[in-house]
C-alpha positions, 0 to 999 in steps of 0.5 A, spaced: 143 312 179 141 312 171 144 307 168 144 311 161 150 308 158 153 302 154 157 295 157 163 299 152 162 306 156 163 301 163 169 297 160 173 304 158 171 308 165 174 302 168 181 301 164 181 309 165 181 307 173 186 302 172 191 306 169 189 312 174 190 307 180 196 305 178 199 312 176 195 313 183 200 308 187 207 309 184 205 317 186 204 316 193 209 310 194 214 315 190 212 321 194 213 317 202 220 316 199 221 323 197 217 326 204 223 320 208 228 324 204 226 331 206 223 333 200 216 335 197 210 333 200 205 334 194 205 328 191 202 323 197 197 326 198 196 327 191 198 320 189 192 317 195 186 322 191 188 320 184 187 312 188 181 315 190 179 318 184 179 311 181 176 307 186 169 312 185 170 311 177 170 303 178 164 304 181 160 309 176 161 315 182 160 322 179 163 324 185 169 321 181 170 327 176 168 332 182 174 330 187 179 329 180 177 337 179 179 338 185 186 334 184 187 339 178 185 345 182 190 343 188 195 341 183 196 348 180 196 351 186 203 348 188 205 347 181 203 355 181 206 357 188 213 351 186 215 354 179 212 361 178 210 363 171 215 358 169 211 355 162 217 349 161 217 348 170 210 347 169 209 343 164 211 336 168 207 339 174 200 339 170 201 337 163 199 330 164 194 332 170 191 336 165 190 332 158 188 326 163 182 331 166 180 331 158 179 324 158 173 325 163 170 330 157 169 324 152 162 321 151 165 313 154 166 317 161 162 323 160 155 317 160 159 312 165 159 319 170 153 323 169 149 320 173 145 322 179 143 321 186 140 324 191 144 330 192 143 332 185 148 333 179 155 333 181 158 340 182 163 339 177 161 334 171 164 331 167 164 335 161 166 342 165 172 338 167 174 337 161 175 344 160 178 346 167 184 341 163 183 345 157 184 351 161 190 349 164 193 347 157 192 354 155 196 356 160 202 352 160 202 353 152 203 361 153 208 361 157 212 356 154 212 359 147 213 367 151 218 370 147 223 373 152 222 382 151 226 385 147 230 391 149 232 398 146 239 400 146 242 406 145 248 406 140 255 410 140 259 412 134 265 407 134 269 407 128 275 402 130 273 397 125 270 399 118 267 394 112 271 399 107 278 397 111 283 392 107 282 386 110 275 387 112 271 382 108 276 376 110 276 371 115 283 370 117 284 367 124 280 362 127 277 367 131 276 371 126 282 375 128 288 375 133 284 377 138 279 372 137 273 377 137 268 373 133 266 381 130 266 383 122 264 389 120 260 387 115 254 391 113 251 389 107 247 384 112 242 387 116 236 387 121 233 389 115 234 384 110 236 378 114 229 375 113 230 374 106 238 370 106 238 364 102 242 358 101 247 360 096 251 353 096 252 348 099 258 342 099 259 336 102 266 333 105 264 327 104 267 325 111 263 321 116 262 323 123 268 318 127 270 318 134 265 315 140 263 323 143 265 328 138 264 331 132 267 336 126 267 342 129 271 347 124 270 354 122 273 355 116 278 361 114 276 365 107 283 369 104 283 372 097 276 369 095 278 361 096 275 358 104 279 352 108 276 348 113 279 341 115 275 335 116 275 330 123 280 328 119 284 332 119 283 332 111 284 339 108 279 342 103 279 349 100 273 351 096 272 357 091 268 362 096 263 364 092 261 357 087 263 352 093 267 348 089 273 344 091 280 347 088 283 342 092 283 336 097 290 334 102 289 328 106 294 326 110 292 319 111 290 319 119 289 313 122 282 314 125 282 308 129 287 310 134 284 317 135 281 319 140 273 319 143 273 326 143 276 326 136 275 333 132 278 338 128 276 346 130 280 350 124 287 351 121 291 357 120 294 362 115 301 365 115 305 369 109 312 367 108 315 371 102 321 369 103 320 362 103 323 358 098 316 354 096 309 355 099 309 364 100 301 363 103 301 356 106 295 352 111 298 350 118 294 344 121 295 339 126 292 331 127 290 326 131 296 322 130 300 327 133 303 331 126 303 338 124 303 340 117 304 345 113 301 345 106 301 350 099 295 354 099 294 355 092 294 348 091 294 343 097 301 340 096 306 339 103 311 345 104 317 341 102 322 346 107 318 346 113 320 341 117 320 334 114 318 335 107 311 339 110 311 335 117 313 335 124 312 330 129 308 332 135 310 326 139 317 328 140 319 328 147 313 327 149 315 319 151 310 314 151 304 316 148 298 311 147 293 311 141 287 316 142 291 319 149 294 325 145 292 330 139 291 337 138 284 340 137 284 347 136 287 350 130 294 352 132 295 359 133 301 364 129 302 370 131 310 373 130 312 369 126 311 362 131 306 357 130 304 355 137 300 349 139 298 346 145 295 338 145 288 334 149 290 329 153 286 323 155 282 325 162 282 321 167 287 315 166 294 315 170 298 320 173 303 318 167 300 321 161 303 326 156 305 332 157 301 337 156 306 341 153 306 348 150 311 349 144 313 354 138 315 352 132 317 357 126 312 358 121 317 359 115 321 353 116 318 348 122 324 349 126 322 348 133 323 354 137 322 354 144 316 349 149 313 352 155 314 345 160 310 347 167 315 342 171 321 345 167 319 352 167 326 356 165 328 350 161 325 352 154 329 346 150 327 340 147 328 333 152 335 330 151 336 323 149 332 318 154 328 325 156 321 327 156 317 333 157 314 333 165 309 327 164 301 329 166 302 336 167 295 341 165 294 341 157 292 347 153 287 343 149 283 350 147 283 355 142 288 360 144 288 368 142 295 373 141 297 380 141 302 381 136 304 387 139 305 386 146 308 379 143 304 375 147 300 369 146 294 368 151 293 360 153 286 356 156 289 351 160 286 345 163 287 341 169 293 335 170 290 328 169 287 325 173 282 330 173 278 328 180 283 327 184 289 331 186 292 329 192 299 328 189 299 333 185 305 337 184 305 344 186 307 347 179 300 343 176 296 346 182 300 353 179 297 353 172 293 348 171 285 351 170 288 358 168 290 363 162 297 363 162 300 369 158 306 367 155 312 371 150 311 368 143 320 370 142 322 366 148 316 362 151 317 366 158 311 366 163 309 373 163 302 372 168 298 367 169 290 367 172 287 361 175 280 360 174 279 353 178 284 353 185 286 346 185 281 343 180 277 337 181 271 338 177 275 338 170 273 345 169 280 346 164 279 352 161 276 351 154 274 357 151 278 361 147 281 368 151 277 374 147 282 380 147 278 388 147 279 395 149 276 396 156 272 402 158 275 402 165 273 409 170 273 413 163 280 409 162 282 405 156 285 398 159 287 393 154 283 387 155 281 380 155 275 375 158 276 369 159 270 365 159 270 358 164 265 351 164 264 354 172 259 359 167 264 364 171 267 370 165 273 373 168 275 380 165 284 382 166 288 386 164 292 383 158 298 386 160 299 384 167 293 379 168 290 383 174 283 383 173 279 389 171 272 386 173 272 385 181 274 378 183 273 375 189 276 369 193 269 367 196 268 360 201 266 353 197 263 348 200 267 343 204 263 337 207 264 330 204 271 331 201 276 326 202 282 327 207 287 324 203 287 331 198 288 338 199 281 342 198 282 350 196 277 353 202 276 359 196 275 360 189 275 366 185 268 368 184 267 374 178 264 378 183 264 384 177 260 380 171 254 376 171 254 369 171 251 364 168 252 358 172 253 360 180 245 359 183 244 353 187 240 347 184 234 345 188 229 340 189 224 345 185 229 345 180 227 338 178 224 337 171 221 331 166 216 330 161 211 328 166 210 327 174 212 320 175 220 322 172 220 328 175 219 325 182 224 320 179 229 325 180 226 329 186 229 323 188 235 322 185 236 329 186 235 329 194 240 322 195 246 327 193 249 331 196 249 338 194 252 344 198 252 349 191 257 350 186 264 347 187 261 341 192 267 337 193 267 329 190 267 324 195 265 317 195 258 319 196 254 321 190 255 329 189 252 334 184 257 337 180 254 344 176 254 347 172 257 340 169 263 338 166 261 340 160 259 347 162 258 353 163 260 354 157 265 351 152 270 352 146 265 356 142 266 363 147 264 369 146 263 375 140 264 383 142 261 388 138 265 393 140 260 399 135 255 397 140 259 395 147 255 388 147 259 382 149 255 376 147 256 369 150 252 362 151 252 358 156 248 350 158 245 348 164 246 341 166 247 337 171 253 331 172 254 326 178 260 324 180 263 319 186 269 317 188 270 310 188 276 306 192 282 303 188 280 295 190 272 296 187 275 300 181 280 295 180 274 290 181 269 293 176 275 294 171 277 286 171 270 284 169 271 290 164 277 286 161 272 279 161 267 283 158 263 282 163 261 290 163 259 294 157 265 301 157 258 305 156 255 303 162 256 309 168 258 303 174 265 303 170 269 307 173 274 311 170 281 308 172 285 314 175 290 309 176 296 310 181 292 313 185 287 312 191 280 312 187 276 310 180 272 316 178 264 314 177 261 319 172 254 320 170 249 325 168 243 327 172 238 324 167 231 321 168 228 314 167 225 317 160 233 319 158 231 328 159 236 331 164 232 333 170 233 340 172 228 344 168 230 348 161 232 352 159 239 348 158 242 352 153 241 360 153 244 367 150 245 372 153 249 380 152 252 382 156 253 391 156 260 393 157 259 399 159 257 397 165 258 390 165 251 388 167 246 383 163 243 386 157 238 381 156 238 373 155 234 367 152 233 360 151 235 358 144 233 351 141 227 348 140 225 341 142 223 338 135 230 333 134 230 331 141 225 328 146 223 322 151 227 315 149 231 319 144 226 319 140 225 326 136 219 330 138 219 334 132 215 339 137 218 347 135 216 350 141 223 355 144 226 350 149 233 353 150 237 346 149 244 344 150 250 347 146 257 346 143 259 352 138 258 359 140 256 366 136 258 371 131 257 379 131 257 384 125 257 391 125 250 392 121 247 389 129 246 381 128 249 376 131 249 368 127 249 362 132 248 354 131 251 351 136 244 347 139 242 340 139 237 342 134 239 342 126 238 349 126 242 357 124 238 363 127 240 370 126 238 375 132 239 382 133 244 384 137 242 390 141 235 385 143 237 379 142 229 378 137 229 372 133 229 374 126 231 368 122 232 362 121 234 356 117 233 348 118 240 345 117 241 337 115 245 336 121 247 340 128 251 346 126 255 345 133 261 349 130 262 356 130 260 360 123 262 366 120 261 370 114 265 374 108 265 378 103 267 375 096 272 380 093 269 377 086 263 379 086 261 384 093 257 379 096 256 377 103 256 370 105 254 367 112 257 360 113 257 354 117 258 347 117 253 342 119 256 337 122 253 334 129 255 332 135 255 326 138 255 328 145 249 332 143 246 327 140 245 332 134 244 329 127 251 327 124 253 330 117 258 332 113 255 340 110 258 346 108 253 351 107 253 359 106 247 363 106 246 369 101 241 375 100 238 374 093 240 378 087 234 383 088 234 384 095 237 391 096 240 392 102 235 396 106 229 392 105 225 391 110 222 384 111 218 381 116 222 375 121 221 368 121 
């Protein structure tokens, strides 16, 4: 052997072996665990070759890069054959194989390993191993970086909506309209000259982020050139819609330390009263202390003929109400002359929580007018003396949408507490709990209902808003909407009646591993006639982590569980609930545009656990608890779901190093075409760069698709806007290809919805959103109100190039 290096070259080659052999044992010991449990056979055998691999580099054998090249070779094959041209699937599989085969190209291994022996030089020398690693680094970078193909689409005349109509440049209702379309048919903002948009103003609430999981999440209104927004809480603010200056502030003093984890604050209504004594414009919102509110939308003072001197309490009826176990969260809806709010209601506690209670109240006066109480369902009075409304029934915490002229209003319902386990479950709670239920806004009758979810035990409530649109059924026009679910299912009715108009069929869910003390739905409503974004069978495959030692951690993880699919029923093993409790999608919902037929909607993929946990260890666990033996974070704490059989224990799936562990993308946005209800195109939106292993950020822009709370915005011109995702930014695509043409970093995460406007002052266009963050989604927290532009002397047809 030629002994033609240094003693520094011979110290470094033997860490490297070390570091290899470790890496090489806890390969093969995790892979003998992972081949017991039925699971791939990869990494024994590839966890003894690194062990050799070390062993021969110790003793200065060049056969060491020789065999070590045929690990990276034997290694792409299966990561090939596994994942495909998946650039994110094969990243874990052979980006840390690839950058250690690098290591054999420096000069301290590269002299230590190019000795020779009698059978001449080695075949594959150091140096040409190095670049078989570079090569298989090119690899993953291309197919990880890949934008998706764009897709050409064909438009049809459509003159429903105009931006000359009267109201066209306001932003009137939480979803821009009563139908909640999240569509304005704005122009002046184009595919052409997006690229070029700039930020007009920005303005702060000064507002810290509060609450253990949420976050602000509001999308303001914009009527006669003034915007209002609420805070998380609850403080509402009107700003001049073209300075962002502050006309004024109401803060009704919310006590934030009895609110809720999930405390937030989604919007606030308009409504015209021209014949009310005082306020003849007003802002209606609700807090987290239970209060709705009515105040002056010239000046912010309280509307003294509603209610209580501009206040009525939420409370009333509801009996015992703990601190942060009820509030209202979306904005109210009005429609008719009726301000109509549902509440949130703590998860998962007792079967003695607060009603989930839906009620009417006048817009011009407060006056309660009727309430819509599942267990006394002709019953719309108040509760008399010593009463309360039914306690624990499904709440309707989510946006609702309305048709003023069928006078019905369209409420997302979700399931009865406790969440996940319902044995004991009232046959009126199993009705309507996970449902939209049409109710008449005169009297608060149920016109219909459609269940989502049969007896939910997943805590799949329903959160998105329903979004109303005309349907082209057979040549027919069939007035509509689409309910979006966290199943990842999009149910298509008949908003007359409620039958559906898209196929829906009641399929066989799993069963295995239920408990026999509660009742288990044998099918479920599956929309057959709409894609789905969360109905595939998570595999083994599927597991993801930043490198292969935590993706074997949850290949493992992965195989403990039981998973017969969606809707595999809670037990008291370990099971995998997907699409998660969060979603599928959540409450940012869906955009029609109707000019191009497009419905466009985002979704997120990942995974939960859940187990149930017998009564006496819950109780056990909760004892220690209270001692402050165990910290309310830490995922062996049960949730009580007292007075009955079982806590219930809940977790991500997640890796060692805190990334979940199916693969990415975790967020995407897809369009949907209505003229034949098939996928038009979809995408992974959200980057990397302020998130990564640990938490620590990686400050890596390479397009992932991240987790996403918010939704999207359409406009006639053909873009739709969306922030939403866990990382700090705004994106403008073009709707009939979804291509990227704009982006903007932001302070914080944009995780509520935006909107756009034109200024009846000056003509201008504005996008806004309000950057906020979210604490589930680990995004960054702030407190920014920021409106984009196009600059003075970009013409409306200018073409520019995307960012």
């Amino acid at each position: 052997m030629s002994l033609d290096y240094k003693l520094g070259d011979l110290v470094v080659t033997r860490f490297v072996a070390v570091v290899l052999a470790v890496f090489g044992l806890l390969l093969a010991a995790g892979g003998a665990k992972l081949a017991m449990l039925g699971g791939s056979l990869y990494y024994l055998p590839a966890g003894v070759l690194c062990i050799a691999v070390a062993v021969l580099m110790w003793v200065r054998r060049p056969l060491g890069a020789t065999l070590y090249g045929a690990f990276l070779l034997a290694t792409l094959v299966w990561a090939l054959w596994e994942a495909g041209a998946d650039g994110w699937a094969l990243a874990p599989r052979l980006i840390a194989p690839a950058v250690a085969g690098l290591m054999f190209g420096t000069p301290w291994l590269a002299r230590v390993l190019r000795g020779r022996d009698s059978a001449g030089n080695a075949w594959l020398r150091p140096e040409r191993m190095a670049l078989l690693s570079l090569g298989v680094l090119a690899l993953v970078a291309i197919w990880t970086s890949r934008e998706p193909p764009s897709v050409e689409r064909e438009l049809r005349a459509n003159t429903s909506s105009s931006s000359t109509d009267a109201a066209a440049g306001e932003w009137t209702d939480w979803g821009r309209t009563p139908a909640g379309d999240r569509h304005s048919p704005l122009e002046q903002i184009t595919p052409a000259n997006v690229g070029q948009l700039k930020t007009a103003w920005t303005y702060h609430t000064g507002v810290p982020q509060i609450g253990s999981h949420g976050g602000p999440e509001a999308t303001p209104l914009m009527i006669d050139n003034t915007l209002y927004l609420c805070t998380q809480n609850n403080i509402v603010i009107a700003l001049d819609a073209d300075s962002g200056k502050e006309r004024w502030r109401f803060d009704p003093q919310v006590d934030t330390s009895a609110a809720s984890g999930v405390a937030t604050c989604r919007g606030v209504a308009f409504y015209r009263a021209p014949q009310a004594a005082d306020c003849p414009e007003r802002i209606v919102s609700a807090t987290l202390s239970g209060l709705l509110i009515a105040v002056d939308a010239k000046s912010g003072k309280p509307c003294a003929t509603f209610g209580a001197q501009g206040f009525v309490d939420l409370k009333k009826g509801l009996g015992d109400v703990p601190n942060g176990f009820y509030y209202v969260s979306s904005a109210p809806t009005i429609v008719n002359g009726t301000v109509i709010v549902g509440g949130w209601v703590a998860d998962n506690q007792s079967t003695n929580e607060p009603s989930g209670v839906v009620r009417g109240y006048s817009a011009d006066t407060g006056a309660f007018v009727w309430a819509w109480d599942m267990g006394r369902p002709d019953d719309h009075s108040e509760p008399g003396p010593g009463q309360t409304y039914t306690r624990s029934t499904p709440n309707a915490w989510a946006p609702m949408s309305a048709d003023p002229a069928l006078g019905l209003v369209y409420v997302p319902t979700g399931n009865p507490t406790p969440d996940h386990w319902g044995g004991n479950r009232p046959d009126y709670s199993d009705k309507y709990g996970s449902s939209v239920v049409a109710i008449d806004v005169a009297t608060g009758d149920v016109r219909w209902s459609f269940q989502t979810t049969h007896h939910d035990l997943w805590d799949y409530d329903v959160p998105s808003q329903p979004t109303l649109f005309e349907a082209n059924v057979g040549g027919k026009i069939v007035p509509a909407l689409v309910q979006p679910t966290k199943r990842g299912e999009l149910f298509v009715l008949d908003r007359r009646t409620g039958t559906p108009v898209a196929e829906v069929k009641e399929l066989p869910v799993p069963q295995r591993g239920a408990v026999a003390d509660d009742r288990h739905a044998l099918t479920q409503p599956f929309s057959t006639g709409m894609p789905a974004f969360g109905r595939d069978l998570l595999t083994e495959r599927d597991m993801w982590g930043v490198t292969p030692l935590d993706q074997l951690w949850c290949r493992i993880e992965f195989k403990g569980l039981r998973n017969d699919g969606p809707l595999t029923p809670l037990g008291l093993d370990r099971s995998l609930i997907y699409p998660s409790i969060g979603g599928g999608m959540n409450w940012g919902g869906v955009s029609i545009d109707p000019q191009r037929d497009i419905m466009i909607t985002n979704s997120m993929y990942y995974a939960s656990i859940g187990q149930l946990l017998p009564r006496a260890e819950t109780d056990r666990r909760l004892a220690i608890l209270a001692k402050g033996g165990l910290s309310v974070t830490n995922f062996a704490i049960p949730l009580p779901m007292q007075n009955t059989p079982y806590g219930i224990l809940l977790s991500g799936l997640m890796s060692p190093l805190d990334a979940p562990c199916n693969k990415p993308p975790y967020g995407t946005l897809s369009a949907i075409d209505l003229r034949n209800n098939k996928l038009l195109w979809t995408r992974p939106v959200g980057s990397a760069r302020d998130t990564g292993p640990l938490g620590i950020d990686s400050h890596l822009p390479i397009p992932m698709g991240m987790p996403m709370f918010g939704g999207a915005i359409t406009t006639r011109s053909g873009l739709l806007f969306m922030g939403a995702t866990q990382d700090s930014t705004f994106r403008a695509f073009e709707t009939a290809s979804g291509r990227l043409l704009w982006s903007a970093r932001l302070p914080a995460g944009g995780n509520s919805n935006p909107m756009t406007y034109v200024s009846p002052k000056t003509g201008k266009q504005y996008v806004l959103i309000y950057a906020g963050g979210h604490v589930l989604l680990r995004s960054k927290p702030g407190d920014a109100v920021i409106a984009y532009a196009l600059p003075a002397n970009v013409p409306a047809a200018a073409t520019t190039k995307a960012n």
